[in-house]
C-alpha positions in Angstrom: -34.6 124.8 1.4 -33.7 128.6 1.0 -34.9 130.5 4.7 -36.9 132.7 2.3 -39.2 130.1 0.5 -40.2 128.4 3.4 -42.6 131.4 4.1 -43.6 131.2 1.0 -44.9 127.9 0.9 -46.2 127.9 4.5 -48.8 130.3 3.0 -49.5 128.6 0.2 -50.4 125.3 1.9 -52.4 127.6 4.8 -54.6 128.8 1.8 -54.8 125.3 0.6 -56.6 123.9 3.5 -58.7 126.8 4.4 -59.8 126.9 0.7 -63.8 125.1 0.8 -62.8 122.2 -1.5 -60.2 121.3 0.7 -62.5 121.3 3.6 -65.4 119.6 2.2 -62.8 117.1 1.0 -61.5 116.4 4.3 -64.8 116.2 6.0 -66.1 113.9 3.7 -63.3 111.3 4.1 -63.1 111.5 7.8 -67.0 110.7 7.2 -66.6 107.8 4.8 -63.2 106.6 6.8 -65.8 106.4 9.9 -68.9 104.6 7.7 -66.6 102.3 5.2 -63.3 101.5 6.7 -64.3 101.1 9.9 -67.2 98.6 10.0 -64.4 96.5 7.5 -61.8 97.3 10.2 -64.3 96.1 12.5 -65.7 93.2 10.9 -62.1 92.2 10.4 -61.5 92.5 14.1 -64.4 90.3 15.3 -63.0 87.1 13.1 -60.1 87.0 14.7 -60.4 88.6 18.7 -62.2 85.7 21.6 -66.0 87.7 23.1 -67.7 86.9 25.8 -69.9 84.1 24.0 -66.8 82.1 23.4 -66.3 81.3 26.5 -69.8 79.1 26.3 -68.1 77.1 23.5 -64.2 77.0 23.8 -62.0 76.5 27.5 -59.2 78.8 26.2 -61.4 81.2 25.2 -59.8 84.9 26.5 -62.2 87.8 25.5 -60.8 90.4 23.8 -57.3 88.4 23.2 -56.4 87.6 19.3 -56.9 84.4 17.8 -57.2 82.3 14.8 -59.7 79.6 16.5 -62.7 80.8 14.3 -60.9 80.7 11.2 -59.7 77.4 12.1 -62.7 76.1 12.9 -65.1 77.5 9.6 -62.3 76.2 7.1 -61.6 73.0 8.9 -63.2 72.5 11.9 -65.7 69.6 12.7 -68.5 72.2 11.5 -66.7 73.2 8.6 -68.5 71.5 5.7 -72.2 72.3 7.2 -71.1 76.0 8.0 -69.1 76.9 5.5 -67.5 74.6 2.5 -71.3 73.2 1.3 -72.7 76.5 1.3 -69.6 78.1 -0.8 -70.2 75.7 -3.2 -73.9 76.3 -3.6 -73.3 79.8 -3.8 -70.7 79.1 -6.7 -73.0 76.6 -8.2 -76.2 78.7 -8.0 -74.5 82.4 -8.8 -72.1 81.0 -11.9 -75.0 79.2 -13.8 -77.3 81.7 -12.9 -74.6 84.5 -14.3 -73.7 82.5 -17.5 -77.4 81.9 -18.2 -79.0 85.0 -17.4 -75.8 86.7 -20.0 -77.2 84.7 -22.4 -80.7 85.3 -22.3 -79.5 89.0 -22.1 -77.3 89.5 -24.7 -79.6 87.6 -27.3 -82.7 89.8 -26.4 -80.5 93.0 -26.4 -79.3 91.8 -30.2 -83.3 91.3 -30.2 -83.8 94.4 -29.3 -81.2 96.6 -30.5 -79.8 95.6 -33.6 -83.2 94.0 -35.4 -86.1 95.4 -36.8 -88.5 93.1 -34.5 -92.0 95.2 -33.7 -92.7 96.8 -30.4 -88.8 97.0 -29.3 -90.1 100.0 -27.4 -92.7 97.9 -25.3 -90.0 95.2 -24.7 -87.1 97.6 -23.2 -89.8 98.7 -20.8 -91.8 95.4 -19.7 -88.7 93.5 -20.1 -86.8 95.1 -17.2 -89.8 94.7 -15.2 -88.4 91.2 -13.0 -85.1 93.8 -12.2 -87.1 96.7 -10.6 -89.3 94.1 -8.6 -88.1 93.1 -5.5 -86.1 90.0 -5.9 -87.6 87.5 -3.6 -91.0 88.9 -5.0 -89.9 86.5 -7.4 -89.1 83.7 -4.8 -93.0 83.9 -3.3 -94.5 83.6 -7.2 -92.5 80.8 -7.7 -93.4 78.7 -4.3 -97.0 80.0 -5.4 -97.0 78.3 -8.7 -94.9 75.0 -7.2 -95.5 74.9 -4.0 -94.8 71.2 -2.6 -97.0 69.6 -0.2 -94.0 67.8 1.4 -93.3 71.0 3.0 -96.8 71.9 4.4 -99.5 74.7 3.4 -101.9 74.6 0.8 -101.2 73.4 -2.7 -99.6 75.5 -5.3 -101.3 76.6 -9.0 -99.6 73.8 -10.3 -101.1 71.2 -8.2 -104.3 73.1 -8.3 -104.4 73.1 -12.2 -102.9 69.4 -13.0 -103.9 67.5 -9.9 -100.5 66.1 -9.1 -97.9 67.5 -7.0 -94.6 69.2 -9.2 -91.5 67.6 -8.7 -89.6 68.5 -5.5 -86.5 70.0 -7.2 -89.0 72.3 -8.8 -90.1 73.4 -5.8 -87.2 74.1 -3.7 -83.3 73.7 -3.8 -80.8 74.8 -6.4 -83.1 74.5 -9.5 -85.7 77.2 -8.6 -83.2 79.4 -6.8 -81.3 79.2 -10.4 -84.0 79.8 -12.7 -85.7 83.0 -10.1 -82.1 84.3 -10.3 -81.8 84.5 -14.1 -84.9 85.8 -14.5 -84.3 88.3 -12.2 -80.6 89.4 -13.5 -81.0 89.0 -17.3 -82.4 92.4 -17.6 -79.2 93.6 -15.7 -77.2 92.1 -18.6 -79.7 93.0 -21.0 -79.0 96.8 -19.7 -75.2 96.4 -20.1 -74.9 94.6 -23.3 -77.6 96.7 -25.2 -75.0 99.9 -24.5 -72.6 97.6 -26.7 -74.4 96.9 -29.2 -75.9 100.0 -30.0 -72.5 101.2 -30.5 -71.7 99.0 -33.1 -71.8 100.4 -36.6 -73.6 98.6 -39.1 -71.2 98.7 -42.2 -69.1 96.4 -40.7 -71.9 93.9 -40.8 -72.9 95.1 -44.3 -69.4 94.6 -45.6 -69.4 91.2 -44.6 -72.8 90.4 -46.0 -71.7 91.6 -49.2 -69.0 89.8 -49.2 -71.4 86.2 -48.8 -71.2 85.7 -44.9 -74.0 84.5 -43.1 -75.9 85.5 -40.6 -74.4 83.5 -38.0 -70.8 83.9 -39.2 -70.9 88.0 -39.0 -72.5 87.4 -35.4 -69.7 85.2 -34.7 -66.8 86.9 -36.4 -67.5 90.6 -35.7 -70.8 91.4 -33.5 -69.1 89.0 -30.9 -65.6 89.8 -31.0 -66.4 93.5 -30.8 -68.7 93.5 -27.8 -66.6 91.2 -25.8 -65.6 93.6 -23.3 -69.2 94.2 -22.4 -70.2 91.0 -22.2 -67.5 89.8 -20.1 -68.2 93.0 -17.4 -71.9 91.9 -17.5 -71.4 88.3 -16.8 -68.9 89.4 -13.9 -70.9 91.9 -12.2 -73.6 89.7 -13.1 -72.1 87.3 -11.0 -71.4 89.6 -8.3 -74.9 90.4 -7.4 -75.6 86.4 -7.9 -73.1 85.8 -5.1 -74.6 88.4 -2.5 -78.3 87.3 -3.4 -80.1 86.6 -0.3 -83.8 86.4 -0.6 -84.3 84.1 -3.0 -81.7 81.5 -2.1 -83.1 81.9 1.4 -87.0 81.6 0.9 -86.3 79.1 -1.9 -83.5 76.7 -0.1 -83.8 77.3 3.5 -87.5 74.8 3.5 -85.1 71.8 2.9 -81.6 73.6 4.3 -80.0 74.5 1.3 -77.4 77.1 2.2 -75.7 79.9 0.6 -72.7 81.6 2.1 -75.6 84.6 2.6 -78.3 82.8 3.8 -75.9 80.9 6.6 -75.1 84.2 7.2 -78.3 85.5 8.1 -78.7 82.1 10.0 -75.6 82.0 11.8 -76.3 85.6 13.4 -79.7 84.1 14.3 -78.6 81.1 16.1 -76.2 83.7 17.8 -72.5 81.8 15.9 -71.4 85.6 15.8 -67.9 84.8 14.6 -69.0 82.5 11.9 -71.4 84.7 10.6 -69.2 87.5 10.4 -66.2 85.2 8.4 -68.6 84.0 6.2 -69.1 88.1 5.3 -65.7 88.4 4.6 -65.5 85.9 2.4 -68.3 87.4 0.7 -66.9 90.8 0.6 -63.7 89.3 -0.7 -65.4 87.4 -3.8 -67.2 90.4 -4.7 -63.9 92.5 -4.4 -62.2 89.8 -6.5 -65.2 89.9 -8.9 -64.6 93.4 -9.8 -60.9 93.5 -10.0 -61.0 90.6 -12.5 -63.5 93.5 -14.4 -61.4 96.1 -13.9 -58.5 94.0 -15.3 -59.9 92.5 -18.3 -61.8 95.8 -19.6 -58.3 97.7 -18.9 -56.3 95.5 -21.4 -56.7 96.9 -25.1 -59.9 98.7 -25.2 -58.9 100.1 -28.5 -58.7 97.2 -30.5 -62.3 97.3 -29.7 -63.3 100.6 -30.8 -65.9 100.7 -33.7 -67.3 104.8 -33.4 -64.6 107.1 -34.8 -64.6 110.4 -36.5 -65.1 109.1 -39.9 -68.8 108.7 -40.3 -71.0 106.0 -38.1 -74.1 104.3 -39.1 -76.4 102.0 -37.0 -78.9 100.2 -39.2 -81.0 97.6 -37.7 -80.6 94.0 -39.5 -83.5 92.6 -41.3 -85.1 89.3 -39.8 -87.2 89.0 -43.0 -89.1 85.6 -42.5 -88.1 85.5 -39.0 -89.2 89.0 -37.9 -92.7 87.9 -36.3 -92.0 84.6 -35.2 -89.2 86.1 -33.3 -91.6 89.0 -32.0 -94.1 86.2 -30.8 -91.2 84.6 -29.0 -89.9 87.6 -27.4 -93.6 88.6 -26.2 -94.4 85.0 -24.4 -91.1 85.3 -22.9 -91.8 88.9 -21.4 -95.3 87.9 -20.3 -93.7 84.7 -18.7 -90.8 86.1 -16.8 -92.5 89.8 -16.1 -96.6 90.1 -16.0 -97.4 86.1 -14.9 -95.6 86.8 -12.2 -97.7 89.8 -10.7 -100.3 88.7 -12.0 -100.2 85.7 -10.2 -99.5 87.0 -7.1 -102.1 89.9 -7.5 -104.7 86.4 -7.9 -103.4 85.1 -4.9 -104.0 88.2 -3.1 -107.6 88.1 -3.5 -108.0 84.3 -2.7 -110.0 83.8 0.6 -108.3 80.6 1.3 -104.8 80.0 -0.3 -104.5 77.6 -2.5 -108.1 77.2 -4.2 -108.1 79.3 -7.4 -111.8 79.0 -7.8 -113.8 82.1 -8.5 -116.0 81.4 -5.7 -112.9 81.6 -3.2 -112.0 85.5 -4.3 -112.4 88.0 -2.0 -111.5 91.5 -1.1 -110.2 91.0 2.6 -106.2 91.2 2.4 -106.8 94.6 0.7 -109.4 96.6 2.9 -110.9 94.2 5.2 -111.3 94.6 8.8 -109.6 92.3 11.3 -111.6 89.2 11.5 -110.0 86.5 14.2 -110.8 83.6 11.0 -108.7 85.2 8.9 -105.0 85.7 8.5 -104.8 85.3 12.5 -107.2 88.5 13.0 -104.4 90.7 10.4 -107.1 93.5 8.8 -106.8 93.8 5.1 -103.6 96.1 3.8 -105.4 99.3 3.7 -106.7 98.7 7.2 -103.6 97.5 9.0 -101.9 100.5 10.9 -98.5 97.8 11.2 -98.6 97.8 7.2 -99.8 101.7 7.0 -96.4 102.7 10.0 -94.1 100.3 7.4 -95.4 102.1 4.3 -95.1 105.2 5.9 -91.3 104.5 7.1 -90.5 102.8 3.7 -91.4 106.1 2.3 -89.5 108.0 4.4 -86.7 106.2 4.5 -86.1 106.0 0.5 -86.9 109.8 0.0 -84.6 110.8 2.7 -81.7 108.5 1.7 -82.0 109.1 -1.7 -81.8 112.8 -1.9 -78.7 112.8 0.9 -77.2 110.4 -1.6 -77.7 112.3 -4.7 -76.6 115.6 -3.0 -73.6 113.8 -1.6 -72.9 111.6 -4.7 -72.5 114.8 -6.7 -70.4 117.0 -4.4 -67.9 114.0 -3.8 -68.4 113.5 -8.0 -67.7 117.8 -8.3 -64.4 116.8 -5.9 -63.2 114.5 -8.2 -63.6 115.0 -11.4 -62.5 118.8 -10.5 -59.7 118.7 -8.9 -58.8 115.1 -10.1 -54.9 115.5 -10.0 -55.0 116.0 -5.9 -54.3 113.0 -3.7 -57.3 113.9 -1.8 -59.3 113.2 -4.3 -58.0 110.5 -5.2 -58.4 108.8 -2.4 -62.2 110.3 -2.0 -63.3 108.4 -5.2 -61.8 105.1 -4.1 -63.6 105.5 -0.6 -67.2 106.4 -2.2 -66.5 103.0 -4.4 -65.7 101.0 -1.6 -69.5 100.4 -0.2 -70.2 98.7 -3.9 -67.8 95.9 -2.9 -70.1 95.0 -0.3 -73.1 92.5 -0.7 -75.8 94.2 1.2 -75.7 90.9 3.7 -72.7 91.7 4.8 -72.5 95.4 5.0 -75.8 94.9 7.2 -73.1 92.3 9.6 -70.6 95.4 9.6 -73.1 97.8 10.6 -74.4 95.3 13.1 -71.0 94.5 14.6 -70.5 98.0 14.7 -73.2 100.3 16.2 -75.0 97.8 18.4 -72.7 98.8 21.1 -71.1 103.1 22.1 -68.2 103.7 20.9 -66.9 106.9 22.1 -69.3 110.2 21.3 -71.4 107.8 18.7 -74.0 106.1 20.8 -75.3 102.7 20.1 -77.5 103.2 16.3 -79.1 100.0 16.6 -82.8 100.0 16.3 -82.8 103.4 15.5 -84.0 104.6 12.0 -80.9 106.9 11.8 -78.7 103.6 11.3 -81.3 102.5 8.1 -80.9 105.9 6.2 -76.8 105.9 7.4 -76.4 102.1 5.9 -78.7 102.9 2.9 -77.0 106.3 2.0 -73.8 104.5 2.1 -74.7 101.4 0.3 -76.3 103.6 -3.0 -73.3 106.0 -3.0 -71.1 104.6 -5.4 -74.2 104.7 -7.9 -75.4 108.4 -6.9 -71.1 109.5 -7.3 -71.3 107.8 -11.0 -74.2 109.5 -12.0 -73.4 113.0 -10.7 -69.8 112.0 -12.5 -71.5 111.9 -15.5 -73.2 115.3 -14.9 -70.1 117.5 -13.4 -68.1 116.0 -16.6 -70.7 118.2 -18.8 -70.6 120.9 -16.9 -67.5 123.1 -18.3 -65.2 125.2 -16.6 -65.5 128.3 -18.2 -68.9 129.2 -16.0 -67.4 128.5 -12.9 -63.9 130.7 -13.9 -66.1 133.6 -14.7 -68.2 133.6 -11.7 -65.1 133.6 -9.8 -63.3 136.5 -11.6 -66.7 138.4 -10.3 -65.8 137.2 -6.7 -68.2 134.7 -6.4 -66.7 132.3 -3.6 -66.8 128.2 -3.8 -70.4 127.6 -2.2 -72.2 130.7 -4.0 -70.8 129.1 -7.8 -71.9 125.7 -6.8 -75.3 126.7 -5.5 -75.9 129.0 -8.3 -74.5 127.3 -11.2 -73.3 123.9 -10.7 -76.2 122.7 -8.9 -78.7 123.7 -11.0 -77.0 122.6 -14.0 -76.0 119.2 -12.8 -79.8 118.5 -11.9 -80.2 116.0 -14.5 -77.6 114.1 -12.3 -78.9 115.3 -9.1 -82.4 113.6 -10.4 -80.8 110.2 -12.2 -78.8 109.2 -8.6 -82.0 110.1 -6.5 -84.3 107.8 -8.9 -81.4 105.3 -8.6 -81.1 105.3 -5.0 -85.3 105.4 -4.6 -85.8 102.4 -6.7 -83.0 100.6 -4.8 -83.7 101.4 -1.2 -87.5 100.5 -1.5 -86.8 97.3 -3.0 -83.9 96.4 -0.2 -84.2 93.6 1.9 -80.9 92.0 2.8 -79.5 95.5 3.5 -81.5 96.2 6.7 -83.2 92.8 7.2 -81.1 92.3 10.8 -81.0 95.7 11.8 -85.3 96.4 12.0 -87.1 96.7 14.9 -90.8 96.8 15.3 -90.5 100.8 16.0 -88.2 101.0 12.4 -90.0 97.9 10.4 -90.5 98.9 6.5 -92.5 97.2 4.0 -89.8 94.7 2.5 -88.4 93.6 6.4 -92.5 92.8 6.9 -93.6 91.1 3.5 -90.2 89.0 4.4 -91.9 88.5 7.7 -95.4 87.4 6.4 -93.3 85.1 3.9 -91.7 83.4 6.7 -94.9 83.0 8.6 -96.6 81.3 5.5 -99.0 84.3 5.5 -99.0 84.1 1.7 -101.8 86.9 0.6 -100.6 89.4 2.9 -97.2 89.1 1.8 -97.7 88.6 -1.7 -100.0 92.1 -0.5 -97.2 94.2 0.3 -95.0 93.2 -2.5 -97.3 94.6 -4.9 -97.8 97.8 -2.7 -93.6 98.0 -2.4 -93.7 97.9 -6.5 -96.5 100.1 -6.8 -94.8 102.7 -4.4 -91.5 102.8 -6.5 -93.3 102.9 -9.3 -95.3 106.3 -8.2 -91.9 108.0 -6.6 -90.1 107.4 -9.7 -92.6 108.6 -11.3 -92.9 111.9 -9.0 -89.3 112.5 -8.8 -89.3 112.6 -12.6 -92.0 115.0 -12.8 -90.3 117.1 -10.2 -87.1 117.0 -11.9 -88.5 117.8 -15.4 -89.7 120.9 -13.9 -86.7 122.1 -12.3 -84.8 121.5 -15.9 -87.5 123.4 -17.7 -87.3 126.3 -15.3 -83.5 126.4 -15.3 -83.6 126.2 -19.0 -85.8 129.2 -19.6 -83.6 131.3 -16.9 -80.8 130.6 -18.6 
């Protein structure tokens, strides 16, 4: 290189890093390098490295020395098929027919929905995504409510009650009801995916074919299928990948007669203290998930534009006519929604007003699990909800702990989004956006094992996180940041240059033009990842569920607790108050949103 260009890039890559996207940059993946690869680093270490509890258990057992011995002995070890070979199966079994089936269901109501003229489709988008914005093993306790078996103890279910016989087992626990909670929890998630699809798809190709004499079921076959086949197989995959990290339901709902998935043996093995197991078994999940989405990434990456249906030359999105079919189809649709979304809460809002569970009588209705006072009869001495400062601290730190993580989140989701999409062609960048993405891989089970393995000890400067409320908002910021970076994505990508270029020619530096004009005008982004993140961190369980103490408990970590402890009212209780709660602060953060957009609008 010529002695008198070598000065010249010297100060070119000086101003490189001291310019404020460079730093930012840098900061934030030291940050996410400490928070993502770490704990996997970590995680990874502790499956193959001998502790201190080993020694209980194995002779040759060298703490701190590498070694394959857990490895060995979860794949074929003496323990293997109880640990870890049965409960890979059942997870397979459970999250592929609960996948395939809950796609179905989906994809026919989103045709419902989307490309018919059925009544109310605005009243079914809305209650019919209701069992996705629940909590998911809110779903688990209505079930055992309505078939509850009395080989398992406790007072009869609203089956029992109402037909005077007990249900069938497999109805009440094991792979059947942990199947059927699971679709109706994740069919609105494929409903939400597929509907994009279809709405996309314009409606003279299905004319031209009905002119031509096709049927019904031969234009749904021969073009609405074929053209929305890349959306259907990313919602059946990702479908599946929240099936496979599910951990309430297949806990609450198989555990009763030790029915094990890969995440509940998890959660069990870290109980019983089987460290190394527990954290393989997290691996494994993280690996399925990781496979799950590359085999999405692959098969929506092959010929999207053979697919392609909206181009420049006109589009046209008429619904189809079910002529004779219309209300019979609307009547169907509506039993379904009240079945799989208001029975549900409404059952469980019944049961919270029952005196003694399990008698559905009028004359058994009372008010106590809502604002009694703590009467030793009841409930072990527990006051009613309103008068219980352990439910009032939880609602209190729930609160908290979604506002807090959720506006971090969107904040950070859209500066690492402005990063990106900005200055997209640097490595740095590059690199960034796979980082933020890496936290979706993980099923919240096993990030909660990373985090465990992690900060329960000091390591260095970092003191030991666990029990502290700190380590919820860290694991819950970094668990919703893939989602906050997509939706500020979308925002920055609206956003054009030409603002930011002229602000700068006035000498506007990098933090003044994205306080001043990015910000504001990427609000709508800012306000979609925060209601994302809010409705996500209220509603989490299996994220936090082994790092809560009684100083940090929230409301889901304590319903889960009541569950356990068969204290079916109170539970059931706080499940409704969780809903209600996320409910009212999406509904506040919209307001507060909608504001900031109108005032931005009229200064601009």
């Amino acid at each position: 290189m010529p002695m008198n260009r070598r000065p010249l890039l010297l100060n070119q890559l000086s101003r490189n890093l001291r310019s404020p996207h460079v730093i930012i940059s840098m900061v934030l993946l030291v940050l996410l390098s400490y928070l993502v690869l770490l704990p996997m680093i970590e995680l990874t270490k502790r499956t193959v490295t001998w502790t201190e509890q080993d020694t209980r258990i194995s002779k040759s057992a060298d703490p701190g020395k590498l070694t394959l011995e857990h490895w060995k002995g979860v794949v074929t070890g003496p323990t293997a098929r109880a640990f870890f070979i049965q409960p890979l199966v059942n997870t397979l079994l459970t999250g592929l027919t609960a996948a395939v089936v809950a796609l179905f269901l989906g994809a026919i109501l989103a045709w419902i929905i989307t490309r018919t003229d059925v009544p109310g489709k605005k009243w079914f988008r809305s209650i019919l995504t209701l069992p996705y914005i629940i909590p998911s093993f809110a779903l688990a306790l209505a079930w055992e409510t309505l078939f509850r078996s009395p080989r398992v103890g406790g007072q009869p279910g609203f089956y029992e009650a109402m037909f005077g016989v007990a249900p069938p087992f497999w109805l009440s626990y094991g792979p059947v009801p942990i199947i059927i909670t699971m679709i109706i929890h994740y069919f609105p998630f494929a409903l939400i995916l597929v509907s994009g699809a279809l709405a996309t798809i314009d409606s003279q190709l299905e004319e031209c074919a009905e002119i031509q004499g096709a049927s019904r079921w031969t234009i749904l076959r021969k073009i609405t299928f074929p053209v929305v086949l890349p959306a259907f197989s990313s919602a059946f995959i990702l479908t599946l990948g929240k099936c496979i990290g599910t951990f309430a339901l297949p806990f609450l709902l198989g555990s009763p007669i030790r029915y094990y998935t890969l995440s509940t043996m998890l959660f069990t093995g870290l109980s019983l203290g089987f460290e190394a197991i527990a954290y393989i078994i997290g691996f494994v999940l993280i690996a399925m998930t990781a496979l799950v989405v590359y085999l999405s990434t692959r098969i929506l990456g092959k010929n999207l534009r053979k697919y392609e249906t909206v181009g420049g030359k006109g589009f046209k999105g008429k619904p189809a006519s079910l002529g004779v079919f219309r209300w019979p189809v609307f009547t169907g649709v509506a039993i379904f929604s009240i079945l799989t979304s208001i029975f549900p809460i409404g059952l469980m809002l019944y049961q919270t007003l029952m005196l003694v569970n399990g008698n559905y009588g009028l004359d058994n209705l009372t008010s106590h699990f809502w604002i009694g006072q703590s009467n030793p009869e009841i409930a072990f001495g527990e006051p009613g909800v309103l008068h219980n400062p352990m439910i009032l601290g939880a609602s209190w730190n729930s609160i908290k702990l979604a506002a807090i993580s959720s506006a971090i989140c969107a904040i950070l989701g859209l500066i690492i989004a402005y990063v990106v999409i900005r200055y997209n062609k640097q490595l740095i960048s590059k690199i960034l956006d796979q980082l933020a993405f890496l936290p979706f891989l993980f099923p919240g089970i096993a990030l909660c094992a990373m985090y465990l393995s992690m900060f329960a000890v000091q390591r260095g400067p970092i003191p030991a996180l666990y029990g502290t409320f700190t380590l919820l908002v860290i694991i819950s910021v970094v668990n919703r940041l893939p989602y906050s970076v997509r939706t500020g994505t979308s925002a920055i990508t609206q956003i054009g240059r030409e603002l930011e270029e002229a602000a700068e020619l006035q000498g506007a530096g990098w933090l003044k033009r994205f306080g001043k004009i990015v910000f504001p005008l990427a609000a709508s982004g800012v306000l979609a990842g925060t209601m994302v993140s809010f409705i996500g961190i209220m509603r989490e369980l299996s994220l936090i569920v082994m790092l809560i103490t009684p100083e940090t408990r929230v409301l889901m970590t304590l319903g889960f607790r009541y569950a356990e402890e068969d204290q079916v009212q109170l539970g059931n209780a706080l499940i409704l108050l969780v809903t209600a709660i996320t409910l009212a602060g999406e509904l506040i953060i919209w307001r507060l949103g909608k504001s900031r957009l109108l005032k931005s609008t009229r200064q601009s």
